[in-house]
N, C-alpha and C positions, 0 to 999 in steps of 0.2 A: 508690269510688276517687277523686271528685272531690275532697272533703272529708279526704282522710289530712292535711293538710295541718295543718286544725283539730284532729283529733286528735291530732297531733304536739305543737302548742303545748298543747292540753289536759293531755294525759300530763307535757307537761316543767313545769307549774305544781303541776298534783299532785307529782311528785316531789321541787319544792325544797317545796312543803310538806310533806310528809312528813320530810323530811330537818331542817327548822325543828322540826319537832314532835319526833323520834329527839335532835336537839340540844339540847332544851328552850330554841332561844333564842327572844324575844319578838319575832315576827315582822313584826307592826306597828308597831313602834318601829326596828327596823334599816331597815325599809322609808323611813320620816320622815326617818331620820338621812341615808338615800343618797339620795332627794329631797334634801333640804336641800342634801348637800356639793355636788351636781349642777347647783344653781341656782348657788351660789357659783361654779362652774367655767366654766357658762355665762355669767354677768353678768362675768367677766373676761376671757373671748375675742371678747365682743358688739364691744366697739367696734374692733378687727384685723376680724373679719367683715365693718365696716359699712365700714372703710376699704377694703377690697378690693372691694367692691359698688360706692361712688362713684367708685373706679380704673375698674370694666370701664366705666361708666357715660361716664364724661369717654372715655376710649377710642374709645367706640361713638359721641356726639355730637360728638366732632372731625372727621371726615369722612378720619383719613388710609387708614383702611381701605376705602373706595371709590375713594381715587386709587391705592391698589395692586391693587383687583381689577380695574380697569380696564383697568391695564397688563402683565396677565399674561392668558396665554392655561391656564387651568387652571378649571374648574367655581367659583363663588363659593364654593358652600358648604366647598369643599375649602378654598379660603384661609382663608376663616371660620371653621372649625375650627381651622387650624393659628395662627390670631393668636391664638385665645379658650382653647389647650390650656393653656397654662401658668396662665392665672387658673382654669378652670374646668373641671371635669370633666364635670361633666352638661352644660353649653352645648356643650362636643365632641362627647359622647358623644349627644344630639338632632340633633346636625347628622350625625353620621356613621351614623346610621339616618333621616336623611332622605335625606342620599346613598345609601342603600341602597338606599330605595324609587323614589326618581327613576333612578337609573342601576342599579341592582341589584349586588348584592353583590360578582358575581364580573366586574364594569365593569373598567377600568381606575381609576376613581372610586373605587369600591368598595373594592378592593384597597386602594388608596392612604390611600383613608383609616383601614382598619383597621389598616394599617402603621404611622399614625402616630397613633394612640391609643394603642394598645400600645408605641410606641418613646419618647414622650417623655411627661411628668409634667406635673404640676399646681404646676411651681416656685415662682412668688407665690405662690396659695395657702400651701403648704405653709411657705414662709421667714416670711410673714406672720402669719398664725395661729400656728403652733408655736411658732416660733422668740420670736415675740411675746408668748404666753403662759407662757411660762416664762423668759422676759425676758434670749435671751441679745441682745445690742447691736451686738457686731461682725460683723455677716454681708455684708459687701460682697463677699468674695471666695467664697464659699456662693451667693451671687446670681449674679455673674457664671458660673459656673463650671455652674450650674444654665440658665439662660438662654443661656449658649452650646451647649448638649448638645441646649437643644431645639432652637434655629436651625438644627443641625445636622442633627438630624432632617427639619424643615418643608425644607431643602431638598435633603436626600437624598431624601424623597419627590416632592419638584418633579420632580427629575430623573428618579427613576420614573418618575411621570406623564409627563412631557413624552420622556424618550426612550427609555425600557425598556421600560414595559409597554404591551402590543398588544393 
C-alpha cells in the first residue's frame, strides 16, 4: 500500500504510451519538440524570476523588517510571513508550518497564520513573472490593487491575533 503511489505514476506512463502507440504518433520526437518549446518558455521567465529573487533579497538585507518586528507584539515568524506572502509562497508557507510546530496549529499563531496564507496571494510574484512573461506593461493599478487586498489581509489577521483570537 506504501508504494500505490509508484504504481500510479507507472500505470499513467504506460497509458500515454499506449495512447502514442493507438495514435501512431512518433513519440520521441513530440517529446524533443515539448522539451525544446519548454526551455524556450523557461529562458524567457529566467530573468522576471531572477528579478524577484534580488527583490526578496534587498528586502531581507535592508533591516526594515526587524524594525517592524521589534515594534509589534505578534510572534516574528507570524510578521515574516505576512511581509514575505506577496513575494513568495513557499517562504509563507515554511514559515506557517514552523508556526505550527513552535506554537501548534490550533495556537492563536496557528490560526492566524493559516488564515493568512489562505486569504491573501503571492501578488509580486504573480504581476512579475506573468504579467512579465507575456509582456503586458501597464499594471500599476493591477499592483496597487493586488498589494492593497494583501495589507488588508496581514492586518485583519494582526487584529486577530492581537484581539480576537483567545
Amino acid at each position: 500500500m506504501e508504494n500505490i503511489s509508484y504504481y500510479f505514476i507507472i500505470g499513467f506512463i504506460l497509458l500515454i504510451l499506449v495512447y502514442g502507440i493507438i495514435k501512431k504518433t512518433n513519440m520521441y520526437d513530440s517529446f524533443i519538440d515539448g522539451a525544446k518549446y519548454q526551455m524556450k518558455e523557461g529562458i524567457s521567465i529566467f530573468p522576471y524570476l531572477l528579478c524577484m529573487l534580488v527583490a526578496v533579497n534587498v528586502f531581507k538585507a535592508s533591516g526594515i523588517l526587524n524594525d517592524l518586528i521589534h515594534a509589534s507584539r505578534v510572534p516574528n515568524e507570524l510578521f515574516i510571513q505576512g511581509a514575505f506572502r506577496p513575494a513568495s509562497s513557499h517562504a509563507s508557507l515554511s514559515l506557517m508550518l514552523q508556526i505550527f510546530k513552535d506554537y501548534g496549529p490550533d495556537s492563536k499563531a496557528g490560526m492566524t497564520s493559516a488564515i493568512l496564507q489562505g486569504g491573501s496571494d503571492t501578488t509580486i510574484y504573480i504581476m512579475g513573472l506573468y504579467f512579465g512573461s507575456i509582456g503586458i506593461k501597464k499594471t500599476r493599478h493591477a499592483y496597487l490593487v493586488g498589494l492593497i487586498s494583501d495589507c488588508v489581509c496581514f492586518l485583519c489577521c494582526l487584529v486577530l491575533f492581537l484581539y480576537i483570537l483567545k
